[in-house]
BALOBA-1460 file (C-alpha; in Angstrom, 3 decimals):
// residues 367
<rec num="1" residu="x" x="72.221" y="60.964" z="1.356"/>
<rec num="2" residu="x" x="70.406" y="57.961" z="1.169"/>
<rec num="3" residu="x" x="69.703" y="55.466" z="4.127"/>
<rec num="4" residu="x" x="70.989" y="52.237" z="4.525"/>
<rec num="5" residu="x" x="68.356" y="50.773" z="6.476"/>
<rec num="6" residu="x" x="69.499" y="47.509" z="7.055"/>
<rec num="7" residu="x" x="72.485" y="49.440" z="9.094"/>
<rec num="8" residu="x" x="70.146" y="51.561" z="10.670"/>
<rec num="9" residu="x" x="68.083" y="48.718" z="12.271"/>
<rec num="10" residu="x" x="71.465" y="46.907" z="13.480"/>
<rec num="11" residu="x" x="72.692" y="50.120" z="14.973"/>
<rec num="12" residu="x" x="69.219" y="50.449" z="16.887"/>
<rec num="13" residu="x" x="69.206" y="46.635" z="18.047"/>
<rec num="14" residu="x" x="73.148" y="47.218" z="19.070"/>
<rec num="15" residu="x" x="71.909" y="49.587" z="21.485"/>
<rec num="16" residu="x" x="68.378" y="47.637" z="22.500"/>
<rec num="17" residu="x" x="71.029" y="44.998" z="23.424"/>
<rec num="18" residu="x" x="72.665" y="47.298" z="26.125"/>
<rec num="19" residu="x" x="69.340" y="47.573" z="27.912"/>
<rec num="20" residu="x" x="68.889" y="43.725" z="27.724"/>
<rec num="21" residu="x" x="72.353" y="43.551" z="28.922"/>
<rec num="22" residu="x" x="72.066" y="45.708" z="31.835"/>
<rec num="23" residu="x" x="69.271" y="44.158" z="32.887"/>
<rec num="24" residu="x" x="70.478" y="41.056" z="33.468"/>
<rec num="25" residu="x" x="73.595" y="41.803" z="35.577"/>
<rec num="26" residu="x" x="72.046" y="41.794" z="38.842"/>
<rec num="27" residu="x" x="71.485" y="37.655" z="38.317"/>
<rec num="28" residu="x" x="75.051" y="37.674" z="38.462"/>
<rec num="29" residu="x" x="77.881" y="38.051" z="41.586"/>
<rec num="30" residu="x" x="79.590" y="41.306" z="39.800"/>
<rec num="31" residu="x" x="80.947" y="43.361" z="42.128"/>
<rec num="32" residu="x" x="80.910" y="46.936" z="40.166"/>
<rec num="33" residu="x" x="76.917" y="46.903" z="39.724"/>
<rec num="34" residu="x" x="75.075" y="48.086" z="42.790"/>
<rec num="35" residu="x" x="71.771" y="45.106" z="42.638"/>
<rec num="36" residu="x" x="72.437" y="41.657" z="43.067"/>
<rec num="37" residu="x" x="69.670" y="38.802" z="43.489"/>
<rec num="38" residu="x" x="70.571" y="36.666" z="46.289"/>
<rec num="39" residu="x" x="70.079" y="33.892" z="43.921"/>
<rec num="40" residu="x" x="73.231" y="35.247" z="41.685"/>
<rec num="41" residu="x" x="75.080" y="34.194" z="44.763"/>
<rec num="42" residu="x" x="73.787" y="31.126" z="45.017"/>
<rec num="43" residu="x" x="74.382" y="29.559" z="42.409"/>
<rec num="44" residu="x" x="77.566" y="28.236" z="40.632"/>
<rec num="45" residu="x" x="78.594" y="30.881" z="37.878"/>
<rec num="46" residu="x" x="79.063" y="27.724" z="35.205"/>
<rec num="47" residu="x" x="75.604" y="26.857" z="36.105"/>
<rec num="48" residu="x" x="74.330" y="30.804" z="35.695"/>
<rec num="49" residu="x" x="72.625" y="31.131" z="32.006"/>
<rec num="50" residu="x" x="72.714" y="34.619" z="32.720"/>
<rec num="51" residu="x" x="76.485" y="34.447" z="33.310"/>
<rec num="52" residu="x" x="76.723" y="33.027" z="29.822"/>
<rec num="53" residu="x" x="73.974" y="35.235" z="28.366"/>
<rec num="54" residu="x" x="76.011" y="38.240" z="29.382"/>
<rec num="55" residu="x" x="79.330" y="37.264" z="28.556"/>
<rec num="56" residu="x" x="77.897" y="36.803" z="25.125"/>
<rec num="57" residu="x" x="76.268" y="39.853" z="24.527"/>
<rec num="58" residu="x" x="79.471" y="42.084" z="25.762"/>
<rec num="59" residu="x" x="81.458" y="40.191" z="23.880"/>
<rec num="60" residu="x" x="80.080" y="41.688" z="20.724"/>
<rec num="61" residu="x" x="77.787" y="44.844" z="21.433"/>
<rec num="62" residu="x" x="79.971" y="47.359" z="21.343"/>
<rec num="63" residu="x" x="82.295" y="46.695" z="18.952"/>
<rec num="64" residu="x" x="79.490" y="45.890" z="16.405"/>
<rec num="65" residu="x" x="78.454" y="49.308" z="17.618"/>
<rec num="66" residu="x" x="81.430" y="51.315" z="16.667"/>
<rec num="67" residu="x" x="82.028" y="49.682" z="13.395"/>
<rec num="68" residu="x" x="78.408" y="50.872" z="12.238"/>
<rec num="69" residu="x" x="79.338" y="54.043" z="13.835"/>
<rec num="70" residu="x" x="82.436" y="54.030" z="11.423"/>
<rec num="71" residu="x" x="80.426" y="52.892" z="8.679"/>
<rec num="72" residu="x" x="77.555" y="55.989" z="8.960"/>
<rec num="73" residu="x" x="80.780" y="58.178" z="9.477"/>
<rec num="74" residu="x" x="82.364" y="57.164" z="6.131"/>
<rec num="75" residu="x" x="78.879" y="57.662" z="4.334"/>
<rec num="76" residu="x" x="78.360" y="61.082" z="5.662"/>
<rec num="77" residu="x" x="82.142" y="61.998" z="5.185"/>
<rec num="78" residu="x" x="81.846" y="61.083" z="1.373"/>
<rec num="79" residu="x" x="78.903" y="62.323" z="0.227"/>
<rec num="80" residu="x" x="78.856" y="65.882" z="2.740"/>
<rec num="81" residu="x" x="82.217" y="66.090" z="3.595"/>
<rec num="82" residu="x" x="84.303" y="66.327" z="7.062"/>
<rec num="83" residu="x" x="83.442" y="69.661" z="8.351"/>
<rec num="84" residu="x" x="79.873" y="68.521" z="7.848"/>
<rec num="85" residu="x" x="80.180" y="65.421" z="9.593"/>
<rec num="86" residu="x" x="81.982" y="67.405" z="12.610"/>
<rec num="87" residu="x" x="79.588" y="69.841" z="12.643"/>
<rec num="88" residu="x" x="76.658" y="66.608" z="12.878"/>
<rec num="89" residu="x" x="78.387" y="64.303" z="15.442"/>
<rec num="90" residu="x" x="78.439" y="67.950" z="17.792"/>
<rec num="91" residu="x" x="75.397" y="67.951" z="17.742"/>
<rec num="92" residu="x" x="74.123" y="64.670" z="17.568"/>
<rec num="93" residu="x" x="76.115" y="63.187" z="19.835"/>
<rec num="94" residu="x" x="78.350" y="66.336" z="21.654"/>
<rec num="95" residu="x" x="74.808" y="67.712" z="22.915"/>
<rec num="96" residu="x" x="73.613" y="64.609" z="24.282"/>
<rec num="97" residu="x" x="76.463" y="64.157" z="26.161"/>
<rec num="98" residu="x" x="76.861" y="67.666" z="27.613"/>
<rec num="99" residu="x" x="73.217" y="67.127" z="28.818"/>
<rec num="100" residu="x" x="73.595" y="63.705" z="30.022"/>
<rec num="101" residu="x" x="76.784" y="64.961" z="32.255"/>
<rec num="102" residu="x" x="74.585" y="67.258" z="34.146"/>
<rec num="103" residu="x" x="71.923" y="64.843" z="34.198"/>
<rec num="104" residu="x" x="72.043" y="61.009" z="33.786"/>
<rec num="105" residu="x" x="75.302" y="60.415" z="34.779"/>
<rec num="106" residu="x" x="75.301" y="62.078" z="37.995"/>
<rec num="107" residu="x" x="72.038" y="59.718" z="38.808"/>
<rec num="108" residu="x" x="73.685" y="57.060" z="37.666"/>
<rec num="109" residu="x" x="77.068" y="57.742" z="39.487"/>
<rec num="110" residu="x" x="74.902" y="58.381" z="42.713"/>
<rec num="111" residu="x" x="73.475" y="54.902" z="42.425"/>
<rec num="112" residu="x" x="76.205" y="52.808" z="41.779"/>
<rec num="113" residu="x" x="78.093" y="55.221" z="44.824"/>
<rec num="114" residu="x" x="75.513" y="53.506" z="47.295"/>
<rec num="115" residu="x" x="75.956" y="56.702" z="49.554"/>
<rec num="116" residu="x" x="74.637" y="60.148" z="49.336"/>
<rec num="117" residu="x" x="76.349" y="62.928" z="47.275"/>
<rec num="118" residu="x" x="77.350" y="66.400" z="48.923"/>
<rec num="119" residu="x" x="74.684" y="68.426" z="47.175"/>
<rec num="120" residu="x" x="78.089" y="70.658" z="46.076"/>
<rec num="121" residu="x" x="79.330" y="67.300" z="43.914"/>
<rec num="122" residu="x" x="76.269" y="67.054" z="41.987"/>
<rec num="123" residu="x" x="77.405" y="69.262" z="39.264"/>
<rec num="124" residu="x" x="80.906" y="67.709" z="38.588"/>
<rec num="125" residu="x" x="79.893" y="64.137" z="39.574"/>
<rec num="126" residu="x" x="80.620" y="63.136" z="35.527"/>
<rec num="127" residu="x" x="84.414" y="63.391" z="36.800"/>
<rec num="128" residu="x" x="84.575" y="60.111" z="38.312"/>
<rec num="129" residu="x" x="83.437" y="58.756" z="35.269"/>
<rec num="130" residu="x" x="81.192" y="58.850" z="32.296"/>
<rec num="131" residu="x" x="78.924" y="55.886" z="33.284"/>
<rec num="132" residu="x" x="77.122" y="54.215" z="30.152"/>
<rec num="133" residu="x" x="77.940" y="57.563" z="28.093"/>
<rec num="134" residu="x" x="81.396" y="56.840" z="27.414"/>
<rec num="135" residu="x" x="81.014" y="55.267" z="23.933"/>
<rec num="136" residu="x" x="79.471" y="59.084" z="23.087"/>
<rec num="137" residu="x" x="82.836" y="60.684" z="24.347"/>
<rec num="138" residu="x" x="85.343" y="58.288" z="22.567"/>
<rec num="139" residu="x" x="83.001" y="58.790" z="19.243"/>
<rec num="140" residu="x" x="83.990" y="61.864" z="19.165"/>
<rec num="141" residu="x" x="87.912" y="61.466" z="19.793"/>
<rec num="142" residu="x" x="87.615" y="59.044" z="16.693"/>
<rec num="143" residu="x" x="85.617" y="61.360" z="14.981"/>
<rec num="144" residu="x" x="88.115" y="64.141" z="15.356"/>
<rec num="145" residu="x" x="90.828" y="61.852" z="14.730"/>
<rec num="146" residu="x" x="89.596" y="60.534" z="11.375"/>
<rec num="147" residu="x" x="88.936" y="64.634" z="10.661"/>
<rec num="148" residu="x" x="93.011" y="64.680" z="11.175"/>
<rec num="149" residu="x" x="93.148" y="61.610" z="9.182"/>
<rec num="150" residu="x" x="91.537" y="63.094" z="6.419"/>
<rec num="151" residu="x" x="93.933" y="66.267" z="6.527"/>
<rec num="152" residu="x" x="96.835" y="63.693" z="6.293"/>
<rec num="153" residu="x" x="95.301" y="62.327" z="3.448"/>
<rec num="154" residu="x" x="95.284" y="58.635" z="5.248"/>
<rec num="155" residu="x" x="93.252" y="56.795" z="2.526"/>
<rec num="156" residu="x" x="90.528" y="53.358" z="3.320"/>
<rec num="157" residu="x" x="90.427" y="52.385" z="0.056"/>
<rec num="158" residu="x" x="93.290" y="49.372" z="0.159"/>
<rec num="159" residu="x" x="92.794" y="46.617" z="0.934"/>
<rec num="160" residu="x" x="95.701" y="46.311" z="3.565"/>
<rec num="161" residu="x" x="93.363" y="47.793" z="5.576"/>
<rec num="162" residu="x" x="92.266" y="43.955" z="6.013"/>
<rec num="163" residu="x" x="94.671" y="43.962" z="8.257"/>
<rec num="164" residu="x" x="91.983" y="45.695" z="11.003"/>
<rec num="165" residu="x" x="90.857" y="41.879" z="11.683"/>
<rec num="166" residu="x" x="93.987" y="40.459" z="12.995"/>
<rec num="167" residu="x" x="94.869" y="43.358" z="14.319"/>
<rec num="168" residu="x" x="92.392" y="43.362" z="17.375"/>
<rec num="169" residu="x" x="93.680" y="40.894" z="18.649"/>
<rec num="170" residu="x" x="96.977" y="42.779" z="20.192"/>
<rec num="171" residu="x" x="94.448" y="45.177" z="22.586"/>
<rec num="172" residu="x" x="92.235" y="42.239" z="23.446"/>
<rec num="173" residu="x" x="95.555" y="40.324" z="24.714"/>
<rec num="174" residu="x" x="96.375" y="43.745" z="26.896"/>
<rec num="175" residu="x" x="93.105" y="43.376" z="28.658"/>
<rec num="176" residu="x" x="94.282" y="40.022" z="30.612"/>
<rec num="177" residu="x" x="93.608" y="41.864" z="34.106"/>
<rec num="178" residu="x" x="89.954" y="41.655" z="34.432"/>
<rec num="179" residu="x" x="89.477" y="37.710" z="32.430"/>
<rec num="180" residu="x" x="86.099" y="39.151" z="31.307"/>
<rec num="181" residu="x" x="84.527" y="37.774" z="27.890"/>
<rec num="182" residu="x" x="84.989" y="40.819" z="25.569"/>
<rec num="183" residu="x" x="86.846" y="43.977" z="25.917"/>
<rec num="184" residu="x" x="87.127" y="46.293" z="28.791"/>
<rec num="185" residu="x" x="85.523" y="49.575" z="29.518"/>
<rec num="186" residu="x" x="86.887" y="53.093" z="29.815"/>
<rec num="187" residu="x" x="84.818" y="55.572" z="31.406"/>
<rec num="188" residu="x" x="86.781" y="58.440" z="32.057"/>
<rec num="189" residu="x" x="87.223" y="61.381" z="30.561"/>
<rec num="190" residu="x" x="91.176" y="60.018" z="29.587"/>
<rec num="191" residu="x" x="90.340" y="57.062" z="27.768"/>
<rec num="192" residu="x" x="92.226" y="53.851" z="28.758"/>
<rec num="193" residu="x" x="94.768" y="53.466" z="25.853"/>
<rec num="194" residu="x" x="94.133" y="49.711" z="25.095"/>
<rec num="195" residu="x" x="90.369" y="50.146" z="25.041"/>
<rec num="196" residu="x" x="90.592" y="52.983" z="22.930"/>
<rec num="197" residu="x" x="92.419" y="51.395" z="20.351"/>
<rec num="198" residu="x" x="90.421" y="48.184" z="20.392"/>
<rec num="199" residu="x" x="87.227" y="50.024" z="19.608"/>
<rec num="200" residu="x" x="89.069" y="52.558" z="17.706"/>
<rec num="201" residu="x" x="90.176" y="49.701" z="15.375"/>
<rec num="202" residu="x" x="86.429" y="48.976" z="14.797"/>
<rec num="203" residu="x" x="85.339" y="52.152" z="14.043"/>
<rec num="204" residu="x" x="88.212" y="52.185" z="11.519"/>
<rec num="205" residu="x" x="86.665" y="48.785" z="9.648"/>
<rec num="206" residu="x" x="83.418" y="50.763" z="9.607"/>
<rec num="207" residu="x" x="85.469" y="53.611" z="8.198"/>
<rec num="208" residu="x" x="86.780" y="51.443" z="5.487"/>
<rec num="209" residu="x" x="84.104" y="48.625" z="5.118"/>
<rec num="210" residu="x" x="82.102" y="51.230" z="3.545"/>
<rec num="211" residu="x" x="84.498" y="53.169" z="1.371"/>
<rec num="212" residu="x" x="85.307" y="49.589" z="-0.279"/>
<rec num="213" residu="x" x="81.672" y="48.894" z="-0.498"/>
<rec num="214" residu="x" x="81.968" y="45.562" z="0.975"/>
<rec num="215" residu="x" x="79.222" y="42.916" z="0.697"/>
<rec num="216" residu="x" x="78.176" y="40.657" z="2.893"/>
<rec num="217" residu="x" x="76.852" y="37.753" z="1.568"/>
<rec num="218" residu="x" x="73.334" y="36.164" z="3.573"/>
<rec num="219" residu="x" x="75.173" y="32.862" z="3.675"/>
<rec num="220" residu="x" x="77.460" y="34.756" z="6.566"/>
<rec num="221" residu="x" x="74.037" y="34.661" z="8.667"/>
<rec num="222" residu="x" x="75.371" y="30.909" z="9.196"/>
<rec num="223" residu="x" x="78.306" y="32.174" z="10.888"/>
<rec num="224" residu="x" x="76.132" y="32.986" z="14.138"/>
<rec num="225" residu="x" x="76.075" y="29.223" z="14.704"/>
<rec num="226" residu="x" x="79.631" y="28.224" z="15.531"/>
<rec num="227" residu="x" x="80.120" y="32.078" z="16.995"/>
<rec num="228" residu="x" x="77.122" y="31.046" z="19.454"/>
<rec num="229" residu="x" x="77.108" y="27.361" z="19.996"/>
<rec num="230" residu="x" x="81.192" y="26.753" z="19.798"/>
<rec num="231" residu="x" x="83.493" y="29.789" z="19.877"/>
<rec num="232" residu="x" x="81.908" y="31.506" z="22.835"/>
<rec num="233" residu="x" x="81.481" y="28.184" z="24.986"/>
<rec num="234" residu="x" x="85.005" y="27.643" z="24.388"/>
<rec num="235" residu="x" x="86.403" y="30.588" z="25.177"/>
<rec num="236" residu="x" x="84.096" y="30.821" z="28.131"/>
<rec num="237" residu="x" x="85.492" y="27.548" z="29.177"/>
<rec num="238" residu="x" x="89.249" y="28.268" z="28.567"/>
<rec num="239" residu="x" x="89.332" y="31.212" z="31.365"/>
<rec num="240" residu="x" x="87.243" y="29.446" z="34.172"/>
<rec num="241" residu="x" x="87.447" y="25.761" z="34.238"/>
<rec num="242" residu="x" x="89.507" y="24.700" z="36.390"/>
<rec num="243" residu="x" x="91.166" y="21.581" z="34.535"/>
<rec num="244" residu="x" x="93.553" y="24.601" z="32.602"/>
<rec num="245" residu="x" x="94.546" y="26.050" z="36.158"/>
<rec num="246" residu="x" x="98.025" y="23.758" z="35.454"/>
<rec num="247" residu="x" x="98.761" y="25.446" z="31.937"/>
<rec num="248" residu="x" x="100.231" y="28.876" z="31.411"/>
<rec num="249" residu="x" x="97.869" y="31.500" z="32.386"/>
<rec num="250" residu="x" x="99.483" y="33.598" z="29.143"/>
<rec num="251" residu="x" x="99.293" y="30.981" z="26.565"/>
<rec num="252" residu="x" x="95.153" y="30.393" z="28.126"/>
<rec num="253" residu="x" x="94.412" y="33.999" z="27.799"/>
<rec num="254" residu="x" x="96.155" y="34.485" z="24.220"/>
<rec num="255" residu="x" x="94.179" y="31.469" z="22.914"/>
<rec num="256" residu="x" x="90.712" y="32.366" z="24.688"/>
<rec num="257" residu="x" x="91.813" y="35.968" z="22.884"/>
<rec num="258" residu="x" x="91.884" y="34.412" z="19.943"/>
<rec num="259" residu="x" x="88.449" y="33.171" z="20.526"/>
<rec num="260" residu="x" x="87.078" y="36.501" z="21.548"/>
<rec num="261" residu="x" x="88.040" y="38.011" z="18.439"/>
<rec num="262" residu="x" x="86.917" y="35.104" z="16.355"/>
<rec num="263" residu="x" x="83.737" y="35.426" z="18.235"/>
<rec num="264" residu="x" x="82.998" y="39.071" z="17.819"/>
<rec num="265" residu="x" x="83.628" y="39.194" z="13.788"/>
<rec num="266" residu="x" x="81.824" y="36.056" z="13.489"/>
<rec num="267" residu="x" x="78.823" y="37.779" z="15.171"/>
<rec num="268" residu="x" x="79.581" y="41.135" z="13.457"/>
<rec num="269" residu="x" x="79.438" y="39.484" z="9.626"/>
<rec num="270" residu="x" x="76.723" y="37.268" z="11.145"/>
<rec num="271" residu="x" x="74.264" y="40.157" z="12.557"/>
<rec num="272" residu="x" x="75.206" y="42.096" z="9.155"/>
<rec num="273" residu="x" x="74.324" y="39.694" z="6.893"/>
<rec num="274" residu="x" x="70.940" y="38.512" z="9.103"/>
<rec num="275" residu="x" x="69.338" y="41.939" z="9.083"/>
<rec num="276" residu="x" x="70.495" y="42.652" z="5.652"/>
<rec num="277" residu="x" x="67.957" y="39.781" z="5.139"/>
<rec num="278" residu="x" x="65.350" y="40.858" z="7.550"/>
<rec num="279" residu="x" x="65.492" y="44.989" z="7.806"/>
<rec num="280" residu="x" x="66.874" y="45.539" z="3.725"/>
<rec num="281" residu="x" x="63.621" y="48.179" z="3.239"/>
<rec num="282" residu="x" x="62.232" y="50.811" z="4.719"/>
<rec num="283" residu="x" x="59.725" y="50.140" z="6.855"/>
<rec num="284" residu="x" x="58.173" y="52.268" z="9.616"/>
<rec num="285" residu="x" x="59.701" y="49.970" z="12.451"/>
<rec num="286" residu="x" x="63.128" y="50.013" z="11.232"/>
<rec num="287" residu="x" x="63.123" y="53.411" z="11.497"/>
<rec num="288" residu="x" x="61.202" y="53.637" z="15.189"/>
<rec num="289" residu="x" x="63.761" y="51.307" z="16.028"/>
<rec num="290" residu="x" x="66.570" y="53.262" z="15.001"/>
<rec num="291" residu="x" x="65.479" y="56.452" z="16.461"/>
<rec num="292" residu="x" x="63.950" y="55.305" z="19.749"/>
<rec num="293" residu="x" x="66.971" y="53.074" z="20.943"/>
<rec num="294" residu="x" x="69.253" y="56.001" z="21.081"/>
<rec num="295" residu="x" x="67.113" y="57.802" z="23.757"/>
<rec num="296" residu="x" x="66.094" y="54.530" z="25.441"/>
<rec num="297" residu="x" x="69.792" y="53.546" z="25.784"/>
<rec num="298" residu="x" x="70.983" y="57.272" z="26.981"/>
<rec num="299" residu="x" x="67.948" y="57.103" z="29.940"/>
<rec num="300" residu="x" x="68.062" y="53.122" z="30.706"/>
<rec num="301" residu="x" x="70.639" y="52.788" z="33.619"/>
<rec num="302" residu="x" x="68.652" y="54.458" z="36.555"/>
<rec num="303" residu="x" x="65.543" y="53.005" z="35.663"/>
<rec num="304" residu="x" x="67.165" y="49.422" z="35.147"/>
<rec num="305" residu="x" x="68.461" y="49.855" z="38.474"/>
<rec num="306" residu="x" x="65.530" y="50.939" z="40.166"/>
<rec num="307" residu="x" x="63.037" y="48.037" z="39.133"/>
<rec num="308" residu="x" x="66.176" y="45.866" z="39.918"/>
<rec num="309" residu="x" x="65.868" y="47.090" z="43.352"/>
<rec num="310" residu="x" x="62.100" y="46.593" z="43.271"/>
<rec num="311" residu="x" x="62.240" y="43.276" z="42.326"/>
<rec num="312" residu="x" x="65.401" y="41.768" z="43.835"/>
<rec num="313" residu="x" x="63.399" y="40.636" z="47.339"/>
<rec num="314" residu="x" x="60.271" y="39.041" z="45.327"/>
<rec num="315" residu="x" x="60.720" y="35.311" z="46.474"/>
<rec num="316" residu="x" x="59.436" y="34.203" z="42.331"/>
<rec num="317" residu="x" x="61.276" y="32.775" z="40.022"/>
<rec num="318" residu="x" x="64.358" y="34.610" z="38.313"/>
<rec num="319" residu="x" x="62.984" y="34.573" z="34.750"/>
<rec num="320" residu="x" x="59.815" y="36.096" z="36.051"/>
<rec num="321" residu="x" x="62.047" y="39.129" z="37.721"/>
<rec num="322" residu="x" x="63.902" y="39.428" z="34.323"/>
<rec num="323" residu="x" x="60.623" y="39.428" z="32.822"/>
<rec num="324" residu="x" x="59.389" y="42.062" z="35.008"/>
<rec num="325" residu="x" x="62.536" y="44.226" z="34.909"/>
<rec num="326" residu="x" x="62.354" y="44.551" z="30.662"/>
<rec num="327" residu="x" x="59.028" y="45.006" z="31.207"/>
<rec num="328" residu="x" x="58.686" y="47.658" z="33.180"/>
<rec num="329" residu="x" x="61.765" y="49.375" z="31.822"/>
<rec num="330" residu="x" x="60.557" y="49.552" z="27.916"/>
<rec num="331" residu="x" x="57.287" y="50.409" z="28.682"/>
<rec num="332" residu="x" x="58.685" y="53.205" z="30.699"/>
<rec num="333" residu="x" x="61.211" y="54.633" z="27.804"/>
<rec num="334" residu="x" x="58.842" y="53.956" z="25.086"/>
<rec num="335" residu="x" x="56.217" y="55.991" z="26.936"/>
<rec num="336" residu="x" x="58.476" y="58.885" z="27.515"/>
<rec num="337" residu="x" x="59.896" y="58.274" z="24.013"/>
<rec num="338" residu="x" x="56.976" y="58.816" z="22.242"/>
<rec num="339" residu="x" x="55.224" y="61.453" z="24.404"/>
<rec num="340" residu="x" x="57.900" y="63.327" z="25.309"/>
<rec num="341" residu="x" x="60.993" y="62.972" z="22.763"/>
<rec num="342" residu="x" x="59.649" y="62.303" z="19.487"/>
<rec num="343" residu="x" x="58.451" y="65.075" z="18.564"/>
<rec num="344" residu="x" x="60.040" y="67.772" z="20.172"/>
<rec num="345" residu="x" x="63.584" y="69.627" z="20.119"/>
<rec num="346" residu="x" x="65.284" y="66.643" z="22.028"/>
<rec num="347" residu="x" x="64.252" y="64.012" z="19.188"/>
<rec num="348" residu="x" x="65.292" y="66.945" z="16.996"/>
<rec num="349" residu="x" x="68.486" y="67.055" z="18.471"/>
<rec num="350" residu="x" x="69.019" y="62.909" z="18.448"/>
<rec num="351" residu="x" x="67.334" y="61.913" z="15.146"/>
<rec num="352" residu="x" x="66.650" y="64.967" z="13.276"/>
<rec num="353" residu="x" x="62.603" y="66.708" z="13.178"/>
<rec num="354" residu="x" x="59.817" y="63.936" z="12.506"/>
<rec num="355" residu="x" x="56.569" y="64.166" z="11.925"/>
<rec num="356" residu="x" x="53.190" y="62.304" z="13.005"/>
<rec num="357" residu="x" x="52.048" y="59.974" z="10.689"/>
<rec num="358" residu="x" x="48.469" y="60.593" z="9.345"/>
<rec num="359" residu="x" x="45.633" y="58.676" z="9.008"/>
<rec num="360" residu="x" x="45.783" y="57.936" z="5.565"/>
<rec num="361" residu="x" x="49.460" y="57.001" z="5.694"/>
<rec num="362" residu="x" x="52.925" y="57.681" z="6.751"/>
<rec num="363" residu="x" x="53.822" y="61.696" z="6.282"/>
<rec num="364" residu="x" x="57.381" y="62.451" z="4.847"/>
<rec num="365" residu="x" x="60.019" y="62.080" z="7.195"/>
<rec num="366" residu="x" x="62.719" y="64.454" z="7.236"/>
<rec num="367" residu="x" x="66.046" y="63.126" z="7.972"/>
C-alpha cells in the first residue's frame, strides 16, 4: 500500500495543532481548563487574539482530523481489506488507548480535578472521562461501524454521498448550548450523540473522498483566505457582539452555524490542497512529522499544563509566556520522542518498526 504523503503530513500537522491549541487556553477566561493568566481576565475577550486564535483552530482541527482518518481507513480497507484494517486500528490506536487510560489520562484528570485523588481512584480515574484521548475511542466506534457498513454492503462510491457537506450542519445547530466556535467535545466513554455524528459525518467524507478519488485542485489553497479573514470573523462576531442581542437567538446561532460549517470545509479543501503543494513527496520530515505528532499529541496535556503553571506568575509579556510554553513543551516530547519512542516497541506499536538512518543516507523504512 502506497503512502499518500501529502495526507500523511496534514494528519501530523492536525495533531501539532492540538498542542498549539492547548497551549494557548490559559490566555483565555475558560472555565474547564485548570491555568489561567491573570491577564486572560483582564482583558476584553473581543480584544483577546488568543480568543480568536483558538476559536479558529477548534473550529477546524478535529474534523479535518477525522476526515483524514476516514480517508487512511478507506485506503487500507480497499487494498487489505476490513478484517485487516480492524485488526490495525486495535492495535494502532486500541493499544494506545488502553495504555493511556492507566496512564495519561488519570494525570491529566488529576490536574484538571485541582484536588488530590484517593490513591484507590487512580486506576479507574479514565471513568470520568477520556481527557484528550477521546478522538482514539470514537475512531474506533466508526471504525467498527464502517466494518458493519461493509457487511451491509453500504457503498461510497455515489455521488449522493455529496450530501455529507450540507449535512453537518444539522449536529452543529444541536450544539447551541455551549456558543463555542466549532463543535463540542465528548469525552466519555458513551459518546454524546450529536458530537458523534458530527465527526462521524467527517470520517464518512474521508471514507468516501477517497473511494471517488477526489482531487483537489491547488487553486482551493485560495479558499483559506475568506475561511480566515471573513467567515470566521463573522461568525465570531454573530454569537458575541452585542448589537444581535435584539434578534432571535435561534435564527443567530443557525446562521453563525452556517458559518462554522462554511468555515471548516473551506479550511479542510484549503489545508488539502496547500500541503498537496508543499508535502506531495516523500521527504524525511514529512514522515518525522507524521510519526512524531501522534506520540507528542497522546503525552502533551500534563506537560502543557505544567509549564503553564510555571509560567503563569512571570510578570513578562504574554507572547513571551506562549513562547516559552511551546518551547519548553516540544523540546520536551521531541526529546523523549526520539530517545525513547522511536525506536523501540512503543513507536512500533504507533507507527510501525523504523530504523536509524545511516551516514551515507536514509535506510529503508518499513511501514
Amino acid at each position: 500500500m502506497s503512502r499518500i504523503h501529502y495526507m500523511d503530513a496534514l494528519r501530523g500537522t492536525a495533531m501539532l495543532l492540538g498542542i498549539v491549541f492547548h497551549s494557548l487556553l490559559f490566555l483565555v477566561p475558560y472555565d474547564a481548563w485548570p491555568v489561567h493568566d491573570a491577564w486572560a481576565h483582564a482583558t476584553d475577550p473581543r480584544q483577546n487574539p488568543y480568543a480568536l486564535a483558538i476559536s479558529g483552530l477548534h473550529g477546524f482541527r478535529m474534523p479535518l482530523f477525522f476526515a483524514i482518518s476516514g480517508f487512511f481507513t478507506a485506503m487500507m480497507w480497499q487494498s487489505r481489506g476490513i478484517r485487516r484494517v480492524l485488526r490495525h486500528r486495535l492495535l494502532r490506536i486500541g493499544v494506545p488507548l488502553l495504555a493511556g487510560m492507566v496512564t495519561i489520562v488519570q494525570v491529566t484528570n488529576w490536574l484538571f480535578s485541582g484536588q488530590a485523588f484517593p490513591l484507590l481512584s487512580w486506576p479507574l480515574a479514565w471513568v470520568d472521562g477520556l481527557a484528550h484521548l477521546w478522538f482514539l475511542w470514537h475512531l474506533l466506534l466508526m471504525t467498527g461501524g464502517l466494518a458493519i457498513a461493509q457487511r451491509l454492503g453500504l457503498e461510497f462510491r455515489r455521488r449522493a454521498w455529496w450530501v455529507l457537506v450540507p449535512l453537518a450542519l444539522v449536529p452543529q445547530f444541536l450544539m447551541q448550548e455551549r456558543l463555542a466556535f466549532g463543535a463540542d467535545y465528548s469525552v466519555g466513554l458513551l459518546p454524546v450523540p450529536r458530537v458523534f455524528v458530527y465527526y462521524t459525518i467527517f470520517f464518512l467524507f474521508g471514507v468516501f473522498f477517497y473511494q471517488n478519488n477526489i482531487e483537489v485542485k491547488r487553486r482551493w489553497t485560495f479558499a483559506l483566505l475568506p475561511a480566515v479573514l471573513a467567515v470566521l470573523p463573522a461568525g465570531m462576531m454573530l454569537m458575541h457582539d452585542e448589537r444581535f442581542r435584539q434578534f432571535d437567538a435561534s435564527w443567530i446561532w443557525a446562521a453563525a452555524s452556517v458559518l462554522q460549517i462554511a468555515y471548516v470545509w473551506l479550511m479542510c479543501f484549503g489545508l488539502i490542497a496547500l500541503f498537496r503543494w508543499i508535502a506531495a513527496r516523500e521527504r524525511f520530515w514529512v514522515r518525522y512529522l507524521s510519526d512524531s505528532s501522534y506520540w507528542l499529541y497522546l503525552v502533551h496535556v500534563p506537560l502543557v499544563i505544567g509549564a503553564q503553571t510555571a509560567v503563569a506568575p512571570w510578570h513578562v509579556s504574554v507572547h513571551l509566556k506562549v513562547v516559552a510554553v511551546l518551547s519548553a513543551v516540544t523540546a520536551c516530547l521531541l526529546g523523549s520522542y526520539q530517545l525513547a519512542v522511536r525506536y523501540t516497541v512503543i513507536g512500533t506499536v504507533l507507527n510501525g518498526p523504523r530504523t536509524r538512518r545511516s551516514r551515507a543516507g536514509v535506510a529503508p523504512v518499513a511501514g
